[in-house]
HTML snippet that shows the backbone in 3Dmol.js (N, CA, C, O; Angstrom):
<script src="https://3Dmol.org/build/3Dmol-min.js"></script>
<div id="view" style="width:600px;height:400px;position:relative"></div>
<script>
const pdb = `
ATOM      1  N   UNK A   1      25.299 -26.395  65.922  1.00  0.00           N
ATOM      2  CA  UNK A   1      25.490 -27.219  67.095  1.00  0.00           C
ATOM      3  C   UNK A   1      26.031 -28.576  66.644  1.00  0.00           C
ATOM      4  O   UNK A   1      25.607 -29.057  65.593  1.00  0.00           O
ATOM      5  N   UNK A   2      27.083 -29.320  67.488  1.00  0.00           N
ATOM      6  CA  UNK A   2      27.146 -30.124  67.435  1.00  0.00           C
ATOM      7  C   UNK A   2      27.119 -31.452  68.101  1.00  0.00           C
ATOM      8  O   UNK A   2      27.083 -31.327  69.325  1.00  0.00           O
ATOM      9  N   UNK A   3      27.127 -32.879  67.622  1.00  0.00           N
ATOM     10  CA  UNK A   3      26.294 -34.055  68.556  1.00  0.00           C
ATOM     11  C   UNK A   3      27.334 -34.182  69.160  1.00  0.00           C
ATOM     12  O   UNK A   3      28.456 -34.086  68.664  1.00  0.00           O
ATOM     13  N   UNK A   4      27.095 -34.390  70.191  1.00  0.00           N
ATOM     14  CA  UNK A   4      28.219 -34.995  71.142  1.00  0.00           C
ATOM     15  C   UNK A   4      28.902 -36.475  70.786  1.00  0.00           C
ATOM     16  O   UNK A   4      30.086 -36.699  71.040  1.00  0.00           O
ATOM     17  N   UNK A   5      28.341 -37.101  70.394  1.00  0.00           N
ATOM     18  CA  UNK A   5      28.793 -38.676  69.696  1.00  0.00           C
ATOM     19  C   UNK A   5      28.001 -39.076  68.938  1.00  0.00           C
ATOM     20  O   UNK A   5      26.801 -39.196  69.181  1.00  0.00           O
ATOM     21  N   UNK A   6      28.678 -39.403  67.670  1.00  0.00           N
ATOM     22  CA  UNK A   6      27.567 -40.462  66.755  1.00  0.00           C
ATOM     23  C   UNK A   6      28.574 -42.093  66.506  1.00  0.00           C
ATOM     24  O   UNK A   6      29.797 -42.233  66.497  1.00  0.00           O
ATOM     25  N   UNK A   7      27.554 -43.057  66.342  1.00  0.00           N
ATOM     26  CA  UNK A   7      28.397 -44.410  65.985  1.00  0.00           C
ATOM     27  C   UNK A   7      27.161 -45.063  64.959  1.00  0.00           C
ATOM     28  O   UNK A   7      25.933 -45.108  65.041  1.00  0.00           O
ATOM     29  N   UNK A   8      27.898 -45.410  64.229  1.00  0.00           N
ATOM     30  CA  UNK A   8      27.245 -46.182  63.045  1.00  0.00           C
ATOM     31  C   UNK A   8      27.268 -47.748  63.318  1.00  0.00           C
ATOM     32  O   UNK A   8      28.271 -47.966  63.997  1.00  0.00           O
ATOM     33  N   UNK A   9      26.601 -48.890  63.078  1.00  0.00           N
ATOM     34  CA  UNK A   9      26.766 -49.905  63.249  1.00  0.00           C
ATOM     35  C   UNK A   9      25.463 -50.369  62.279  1.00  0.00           C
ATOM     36  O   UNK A   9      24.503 -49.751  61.819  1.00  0.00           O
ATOM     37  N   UNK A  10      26.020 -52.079  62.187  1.00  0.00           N
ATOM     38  CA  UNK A  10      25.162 -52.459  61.089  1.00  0.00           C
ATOM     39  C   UNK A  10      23.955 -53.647  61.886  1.00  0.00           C
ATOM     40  O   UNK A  10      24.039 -54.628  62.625  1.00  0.00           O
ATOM     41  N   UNK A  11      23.043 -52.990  61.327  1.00  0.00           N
ATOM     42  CA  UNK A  11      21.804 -53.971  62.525  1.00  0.00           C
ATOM     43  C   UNK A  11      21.704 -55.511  61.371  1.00  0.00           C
ATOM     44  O   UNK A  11      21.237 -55.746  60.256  1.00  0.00           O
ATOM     45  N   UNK A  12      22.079 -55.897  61.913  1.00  0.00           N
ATOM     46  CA  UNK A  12      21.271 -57.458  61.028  1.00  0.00           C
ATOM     47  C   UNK A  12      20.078 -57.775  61.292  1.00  0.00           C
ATOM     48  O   UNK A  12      19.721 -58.690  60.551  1.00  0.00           O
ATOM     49  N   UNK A  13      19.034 -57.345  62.229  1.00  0.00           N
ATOM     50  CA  UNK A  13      17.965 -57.997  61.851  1.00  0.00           C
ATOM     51  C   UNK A  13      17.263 -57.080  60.981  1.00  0.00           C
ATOM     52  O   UNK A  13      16.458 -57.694  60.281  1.00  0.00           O
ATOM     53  N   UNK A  14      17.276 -55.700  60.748  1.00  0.00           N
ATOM     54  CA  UNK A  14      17.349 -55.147  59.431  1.00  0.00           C
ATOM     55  C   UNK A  14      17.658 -54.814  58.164  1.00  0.00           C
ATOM     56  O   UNK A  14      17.144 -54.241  57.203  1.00  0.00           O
ATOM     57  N   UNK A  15      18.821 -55.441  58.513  1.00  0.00           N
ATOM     58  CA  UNK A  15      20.075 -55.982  57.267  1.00  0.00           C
ATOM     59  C   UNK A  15      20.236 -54.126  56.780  1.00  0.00           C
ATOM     60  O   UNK A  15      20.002 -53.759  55.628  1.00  0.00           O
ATOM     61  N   UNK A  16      20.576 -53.360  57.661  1.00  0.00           N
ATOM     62  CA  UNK A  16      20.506 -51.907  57.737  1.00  0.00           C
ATOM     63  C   UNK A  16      21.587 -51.099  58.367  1.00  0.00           C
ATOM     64  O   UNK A  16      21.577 -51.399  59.561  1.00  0.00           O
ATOM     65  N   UNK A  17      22.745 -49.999  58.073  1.00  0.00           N
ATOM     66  CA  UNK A  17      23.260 -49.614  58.920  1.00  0.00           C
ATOM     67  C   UNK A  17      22.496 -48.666  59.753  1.00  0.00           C
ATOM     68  O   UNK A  17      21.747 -48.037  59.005  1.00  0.00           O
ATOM     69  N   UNK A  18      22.387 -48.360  60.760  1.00  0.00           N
ATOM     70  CA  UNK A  18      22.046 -47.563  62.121  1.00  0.00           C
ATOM     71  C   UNK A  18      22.744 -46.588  62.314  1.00  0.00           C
ATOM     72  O   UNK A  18      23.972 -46.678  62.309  1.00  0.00           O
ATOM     73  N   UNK A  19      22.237 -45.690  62.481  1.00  0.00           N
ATOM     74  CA  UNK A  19      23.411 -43.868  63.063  1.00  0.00           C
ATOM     75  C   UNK A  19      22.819 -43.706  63.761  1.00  0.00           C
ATOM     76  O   UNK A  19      21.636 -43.821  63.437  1.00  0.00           O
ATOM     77  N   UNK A  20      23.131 -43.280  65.395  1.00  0.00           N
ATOM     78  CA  UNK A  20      22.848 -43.266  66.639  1.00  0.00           C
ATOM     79  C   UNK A  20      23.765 -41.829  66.684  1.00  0.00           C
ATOM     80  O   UNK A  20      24.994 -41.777  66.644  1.00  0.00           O
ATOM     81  N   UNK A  21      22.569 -40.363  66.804  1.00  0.00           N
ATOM     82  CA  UNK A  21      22.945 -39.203  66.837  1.00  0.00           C
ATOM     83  C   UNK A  21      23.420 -39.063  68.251  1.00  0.00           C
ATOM     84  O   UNK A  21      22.309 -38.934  68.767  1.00  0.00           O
ATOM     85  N   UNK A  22      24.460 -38.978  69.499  1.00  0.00           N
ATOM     86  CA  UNK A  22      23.371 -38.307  70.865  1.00  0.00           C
ATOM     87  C   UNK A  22      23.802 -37.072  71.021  1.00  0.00           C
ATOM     88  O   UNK A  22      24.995 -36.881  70.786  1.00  0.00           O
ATOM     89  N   UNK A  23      22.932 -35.879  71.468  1.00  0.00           N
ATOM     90  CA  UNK A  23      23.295 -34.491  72.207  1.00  0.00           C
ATOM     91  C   UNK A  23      22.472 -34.936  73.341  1.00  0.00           C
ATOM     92  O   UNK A  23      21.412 -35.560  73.387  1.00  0.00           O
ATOM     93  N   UNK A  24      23.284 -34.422  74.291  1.00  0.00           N
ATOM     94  CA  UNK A  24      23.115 -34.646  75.633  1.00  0.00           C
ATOM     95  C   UNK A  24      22.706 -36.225  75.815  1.00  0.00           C
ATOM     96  O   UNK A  24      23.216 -37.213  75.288  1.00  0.00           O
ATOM     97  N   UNK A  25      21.628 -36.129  76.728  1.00  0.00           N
ATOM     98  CA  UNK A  25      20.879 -37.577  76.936  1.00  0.00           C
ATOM     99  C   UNK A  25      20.069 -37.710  75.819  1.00  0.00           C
ATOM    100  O   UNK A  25      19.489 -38.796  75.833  1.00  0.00           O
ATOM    101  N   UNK A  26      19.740 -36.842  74.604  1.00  0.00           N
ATOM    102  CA  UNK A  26      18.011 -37.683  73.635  1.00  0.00           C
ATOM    103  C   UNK A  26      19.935 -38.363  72.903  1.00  0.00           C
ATOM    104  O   UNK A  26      21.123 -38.049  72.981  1.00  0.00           O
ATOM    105  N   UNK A  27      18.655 -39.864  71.981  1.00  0.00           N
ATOM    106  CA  UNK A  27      19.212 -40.379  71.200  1.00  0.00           C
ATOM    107  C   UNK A  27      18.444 -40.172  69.865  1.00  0.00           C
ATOM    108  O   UNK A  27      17.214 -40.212  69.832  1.00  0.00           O
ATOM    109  N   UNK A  28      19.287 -39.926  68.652  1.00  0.00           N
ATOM    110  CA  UNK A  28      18.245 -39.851  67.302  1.00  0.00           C
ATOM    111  C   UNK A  28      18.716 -40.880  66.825  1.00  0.00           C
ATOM    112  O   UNK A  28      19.908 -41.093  66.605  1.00  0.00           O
ATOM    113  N   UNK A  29      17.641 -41.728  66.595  1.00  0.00           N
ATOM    114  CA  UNK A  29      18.677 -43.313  65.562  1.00  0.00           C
ATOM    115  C   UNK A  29      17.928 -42.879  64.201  1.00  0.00           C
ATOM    116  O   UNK A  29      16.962 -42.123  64.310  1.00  0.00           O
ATOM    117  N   UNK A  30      18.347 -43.342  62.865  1.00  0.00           N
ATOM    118  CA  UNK A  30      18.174 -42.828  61.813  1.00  0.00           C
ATOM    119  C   UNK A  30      18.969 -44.170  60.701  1.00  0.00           C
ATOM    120  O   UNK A  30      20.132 -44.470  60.971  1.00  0.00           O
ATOM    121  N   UNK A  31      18.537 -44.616  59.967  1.00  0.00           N
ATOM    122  CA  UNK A  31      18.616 -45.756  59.368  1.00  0.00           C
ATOM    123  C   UNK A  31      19.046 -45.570  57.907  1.00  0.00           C
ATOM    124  O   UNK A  31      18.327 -44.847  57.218  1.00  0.00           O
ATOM    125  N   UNK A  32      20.185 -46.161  57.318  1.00  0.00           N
ATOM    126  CA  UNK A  32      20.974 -45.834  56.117  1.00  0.00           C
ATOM    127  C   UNK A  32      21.255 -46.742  55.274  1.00  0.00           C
ATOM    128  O   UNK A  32      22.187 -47.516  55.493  1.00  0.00           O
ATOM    129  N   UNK A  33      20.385 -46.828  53.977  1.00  0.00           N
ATOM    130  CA  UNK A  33      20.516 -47.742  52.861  1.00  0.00           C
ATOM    131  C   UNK A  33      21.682 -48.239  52.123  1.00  0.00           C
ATOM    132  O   UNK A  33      21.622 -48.847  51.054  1.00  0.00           O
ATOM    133  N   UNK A  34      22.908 -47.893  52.868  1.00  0.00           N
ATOM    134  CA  UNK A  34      24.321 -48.429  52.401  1.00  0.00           C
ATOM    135  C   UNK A  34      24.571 -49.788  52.534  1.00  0.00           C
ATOM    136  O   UNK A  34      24.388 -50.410  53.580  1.00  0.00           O
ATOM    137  N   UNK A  35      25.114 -50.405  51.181  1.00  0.00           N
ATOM    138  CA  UNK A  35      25.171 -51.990  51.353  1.00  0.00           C
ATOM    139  C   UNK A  35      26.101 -52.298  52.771  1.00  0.00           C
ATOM    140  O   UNK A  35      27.019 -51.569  53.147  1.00  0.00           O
ATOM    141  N   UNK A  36      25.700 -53.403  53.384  1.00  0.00           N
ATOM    142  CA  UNK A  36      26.834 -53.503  54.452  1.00  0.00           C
ATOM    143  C   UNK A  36      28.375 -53.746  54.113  1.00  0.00           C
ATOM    144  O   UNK A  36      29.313 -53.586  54.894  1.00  0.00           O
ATOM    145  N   UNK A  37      28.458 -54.292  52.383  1.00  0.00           N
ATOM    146  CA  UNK A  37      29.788 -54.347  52.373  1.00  0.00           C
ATOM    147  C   UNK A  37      30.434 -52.633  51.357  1.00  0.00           C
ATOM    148  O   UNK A  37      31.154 -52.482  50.370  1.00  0.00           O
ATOM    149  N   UNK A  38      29.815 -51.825  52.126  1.00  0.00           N
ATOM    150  CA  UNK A  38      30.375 -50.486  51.582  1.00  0.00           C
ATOM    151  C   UNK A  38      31.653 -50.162  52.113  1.00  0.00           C
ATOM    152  O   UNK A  38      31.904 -50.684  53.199  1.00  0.00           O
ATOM    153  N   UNK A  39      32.599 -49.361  51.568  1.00  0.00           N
ATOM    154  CA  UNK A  39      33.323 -48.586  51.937  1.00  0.00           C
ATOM    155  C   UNK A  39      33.222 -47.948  53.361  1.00  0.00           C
ATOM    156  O   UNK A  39      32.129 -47.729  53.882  1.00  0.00           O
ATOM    157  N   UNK A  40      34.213 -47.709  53.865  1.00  0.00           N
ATOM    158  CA  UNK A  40      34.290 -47.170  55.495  1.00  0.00           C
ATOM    159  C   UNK A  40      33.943 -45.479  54.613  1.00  0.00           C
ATOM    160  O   UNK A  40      33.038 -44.937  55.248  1.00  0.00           O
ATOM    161  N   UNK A  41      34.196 -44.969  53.934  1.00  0.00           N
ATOM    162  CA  UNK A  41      34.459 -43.084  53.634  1.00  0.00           C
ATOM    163  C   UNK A  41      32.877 -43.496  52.854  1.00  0.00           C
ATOM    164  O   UNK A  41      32.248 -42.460  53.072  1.00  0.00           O
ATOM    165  N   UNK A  42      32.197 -44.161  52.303  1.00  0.00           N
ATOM    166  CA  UNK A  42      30.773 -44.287  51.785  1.00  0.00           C
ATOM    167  C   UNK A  42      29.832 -44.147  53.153  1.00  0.00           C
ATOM    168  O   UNK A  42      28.886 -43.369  53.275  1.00  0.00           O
ATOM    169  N   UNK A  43      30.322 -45.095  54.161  1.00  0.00           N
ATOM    170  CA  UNK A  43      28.915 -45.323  55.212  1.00  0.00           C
ATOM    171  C   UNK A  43      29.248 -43.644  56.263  1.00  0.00           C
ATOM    172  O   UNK A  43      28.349 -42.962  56.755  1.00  0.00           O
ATOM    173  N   UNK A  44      31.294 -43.238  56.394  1.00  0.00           N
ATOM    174  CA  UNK A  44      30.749 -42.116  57.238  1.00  0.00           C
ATOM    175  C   UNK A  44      30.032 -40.994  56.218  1.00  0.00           C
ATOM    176  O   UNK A  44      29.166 -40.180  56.538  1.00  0.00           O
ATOM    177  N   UNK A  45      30.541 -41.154  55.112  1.00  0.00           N
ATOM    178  CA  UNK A  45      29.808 -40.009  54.136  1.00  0.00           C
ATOM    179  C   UNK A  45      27.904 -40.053  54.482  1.00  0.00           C
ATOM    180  O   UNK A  45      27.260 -39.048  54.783  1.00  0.00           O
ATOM    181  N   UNK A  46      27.303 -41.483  54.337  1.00  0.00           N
ATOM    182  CA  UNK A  46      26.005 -41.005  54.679  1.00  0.00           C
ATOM    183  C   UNK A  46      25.799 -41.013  56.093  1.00  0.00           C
ATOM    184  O   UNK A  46      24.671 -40.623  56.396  1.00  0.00           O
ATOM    185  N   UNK A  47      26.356 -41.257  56.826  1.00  0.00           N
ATOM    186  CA  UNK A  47      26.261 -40.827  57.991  1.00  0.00           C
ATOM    187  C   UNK A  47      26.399 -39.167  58.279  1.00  0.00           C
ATOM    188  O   UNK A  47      25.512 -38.497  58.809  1.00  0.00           O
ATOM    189  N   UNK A  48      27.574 -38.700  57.859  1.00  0.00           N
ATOM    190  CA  UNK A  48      26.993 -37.614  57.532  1.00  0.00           C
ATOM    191  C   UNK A  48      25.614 -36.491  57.443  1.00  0.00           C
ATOM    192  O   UNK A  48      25.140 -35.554  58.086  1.00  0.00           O
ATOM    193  N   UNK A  49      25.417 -37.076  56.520  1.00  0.00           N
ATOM    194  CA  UNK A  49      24.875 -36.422  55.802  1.00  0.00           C
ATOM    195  C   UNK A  49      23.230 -36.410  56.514  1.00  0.00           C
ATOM    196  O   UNK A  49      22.353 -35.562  56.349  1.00  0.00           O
ATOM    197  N   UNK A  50      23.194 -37.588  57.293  1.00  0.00           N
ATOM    198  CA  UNK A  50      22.025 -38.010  58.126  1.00  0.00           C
ATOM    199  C   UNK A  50      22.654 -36.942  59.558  1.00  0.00           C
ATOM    200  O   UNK A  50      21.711 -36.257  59.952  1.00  0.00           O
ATOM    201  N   UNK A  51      23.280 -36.806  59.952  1.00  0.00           N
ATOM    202  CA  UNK A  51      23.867 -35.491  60.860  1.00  0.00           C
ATOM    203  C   UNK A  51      23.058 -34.571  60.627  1.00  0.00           C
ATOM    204  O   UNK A  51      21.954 -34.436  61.156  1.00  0.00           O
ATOM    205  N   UNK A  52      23.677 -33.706  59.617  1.00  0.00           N
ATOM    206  CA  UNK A  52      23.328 -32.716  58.920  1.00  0.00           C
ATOM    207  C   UNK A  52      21.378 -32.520  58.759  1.00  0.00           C
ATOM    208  O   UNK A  52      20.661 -31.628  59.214  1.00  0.00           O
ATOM    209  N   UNK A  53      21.017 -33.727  57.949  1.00  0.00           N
ATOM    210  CA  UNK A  53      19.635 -33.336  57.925  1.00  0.00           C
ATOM    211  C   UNK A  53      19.112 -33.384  59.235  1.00  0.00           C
ATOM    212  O   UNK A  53      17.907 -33.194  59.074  1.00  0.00           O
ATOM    213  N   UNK A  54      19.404 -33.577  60.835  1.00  0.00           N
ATOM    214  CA  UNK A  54      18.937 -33.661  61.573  1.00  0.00           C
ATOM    215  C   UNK A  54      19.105 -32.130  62.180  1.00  0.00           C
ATOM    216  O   UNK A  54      18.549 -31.710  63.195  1.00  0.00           O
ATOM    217  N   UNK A  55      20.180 -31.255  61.149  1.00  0.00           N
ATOM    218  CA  UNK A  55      20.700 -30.024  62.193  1.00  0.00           C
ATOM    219  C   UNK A  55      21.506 -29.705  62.874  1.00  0.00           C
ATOM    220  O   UNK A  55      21.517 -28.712  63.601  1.00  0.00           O
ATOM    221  N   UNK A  56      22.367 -30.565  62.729  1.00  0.00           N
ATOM    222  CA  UNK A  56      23.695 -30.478  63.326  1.00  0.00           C
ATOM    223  C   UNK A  56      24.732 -30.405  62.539  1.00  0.00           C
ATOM    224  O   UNK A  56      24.764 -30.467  61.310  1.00  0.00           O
ATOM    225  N   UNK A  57      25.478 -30.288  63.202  1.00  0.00           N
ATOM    226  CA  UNK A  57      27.044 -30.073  62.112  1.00  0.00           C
ATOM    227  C   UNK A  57      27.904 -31.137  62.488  1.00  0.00           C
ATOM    228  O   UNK A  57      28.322 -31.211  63.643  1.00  0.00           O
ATOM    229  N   UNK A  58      28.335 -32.324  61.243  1.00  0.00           N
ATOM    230  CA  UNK A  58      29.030 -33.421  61.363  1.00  0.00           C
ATOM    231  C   UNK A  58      30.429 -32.946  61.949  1.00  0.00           C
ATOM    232  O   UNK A  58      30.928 -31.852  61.687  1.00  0.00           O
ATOM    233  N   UNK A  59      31.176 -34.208  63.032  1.00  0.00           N
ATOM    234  CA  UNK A  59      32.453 -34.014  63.279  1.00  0.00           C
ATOM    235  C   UNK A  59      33.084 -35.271  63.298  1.00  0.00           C
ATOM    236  O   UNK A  59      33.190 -36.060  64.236  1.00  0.00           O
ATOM    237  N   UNK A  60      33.462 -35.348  62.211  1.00  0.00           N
ATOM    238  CA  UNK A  60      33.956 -36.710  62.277  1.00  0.00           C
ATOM    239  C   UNK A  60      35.243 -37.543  63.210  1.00  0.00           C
ATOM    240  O   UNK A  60      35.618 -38.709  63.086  1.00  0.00           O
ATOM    241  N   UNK A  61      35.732 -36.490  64.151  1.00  0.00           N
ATOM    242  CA  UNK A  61      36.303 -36.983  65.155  1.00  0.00           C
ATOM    243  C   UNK A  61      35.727 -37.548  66.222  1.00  0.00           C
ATOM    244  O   UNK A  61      36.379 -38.048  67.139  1.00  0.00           O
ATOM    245  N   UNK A  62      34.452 -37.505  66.175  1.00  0.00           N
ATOM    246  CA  UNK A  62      33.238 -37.886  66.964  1.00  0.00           C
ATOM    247  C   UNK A  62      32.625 -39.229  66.786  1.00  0.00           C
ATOM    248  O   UNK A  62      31.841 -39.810  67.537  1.00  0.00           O
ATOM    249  N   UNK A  63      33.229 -39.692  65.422  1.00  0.00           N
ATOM    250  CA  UNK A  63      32.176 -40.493  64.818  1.00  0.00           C
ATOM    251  C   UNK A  63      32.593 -41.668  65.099  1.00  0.00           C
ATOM    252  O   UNK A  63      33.803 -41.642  64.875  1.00  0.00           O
ATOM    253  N   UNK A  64      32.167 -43.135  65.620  1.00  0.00           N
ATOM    254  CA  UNK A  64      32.589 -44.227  65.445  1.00  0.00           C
ATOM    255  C   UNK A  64      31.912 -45.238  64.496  1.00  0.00           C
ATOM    256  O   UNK A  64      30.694 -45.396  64.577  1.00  0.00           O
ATOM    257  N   UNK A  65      32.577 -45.866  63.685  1.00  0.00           N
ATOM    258  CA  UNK A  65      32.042 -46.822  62.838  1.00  0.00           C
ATOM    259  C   UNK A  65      32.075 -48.005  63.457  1.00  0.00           C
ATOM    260  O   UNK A  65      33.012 -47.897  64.248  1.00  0.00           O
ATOM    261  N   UNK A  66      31.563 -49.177  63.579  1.00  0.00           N
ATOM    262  CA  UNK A  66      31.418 -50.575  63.831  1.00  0.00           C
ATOM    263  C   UNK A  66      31.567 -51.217  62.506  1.00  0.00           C
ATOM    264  O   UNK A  66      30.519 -51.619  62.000  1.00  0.00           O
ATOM    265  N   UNK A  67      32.455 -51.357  61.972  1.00  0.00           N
ATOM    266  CA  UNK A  67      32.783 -52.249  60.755  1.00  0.00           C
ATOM    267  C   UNK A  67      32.545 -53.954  61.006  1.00  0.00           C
ATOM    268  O   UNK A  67      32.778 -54.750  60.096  1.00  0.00           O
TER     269      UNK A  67
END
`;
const viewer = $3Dmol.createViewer("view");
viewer.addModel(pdb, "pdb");
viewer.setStyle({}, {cartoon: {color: "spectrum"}});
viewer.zoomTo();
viewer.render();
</script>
């Protein structure tokens, strides 16, 4: 299965990037130890990969980054 939209963005008051899974209406947020000044192909790579361990199958045409 796959999420209907994911977007990555970087929270500052956690100093943390954020992956915001959604299928349908639930939201899965899920929190990613990538420095904020990483690579755009580093943060969708663990974004990714945070997809995946949730059970879904990444699509990265889906995906928006907030750089």
């Amino acid at each position: 299965m796959r999420a209907d939209r994911v977007e990555v963005s970087w929270d500052a008051d956690q100093n943390k990037w954020v992956i915001r899974i959604q299928v349908g209406e639930e939201i899965i947020r899920r929190i990613c130890d990538v420095p904020k000044n990483a690579a755009e192909a580093t943060i969708r790579s663990a974004a990714q990969d945070a997809i995946q361990n949730e059970g879904y199958e990444p699509d990265v045409s889906r995906m928006i980054i907030h750089l």
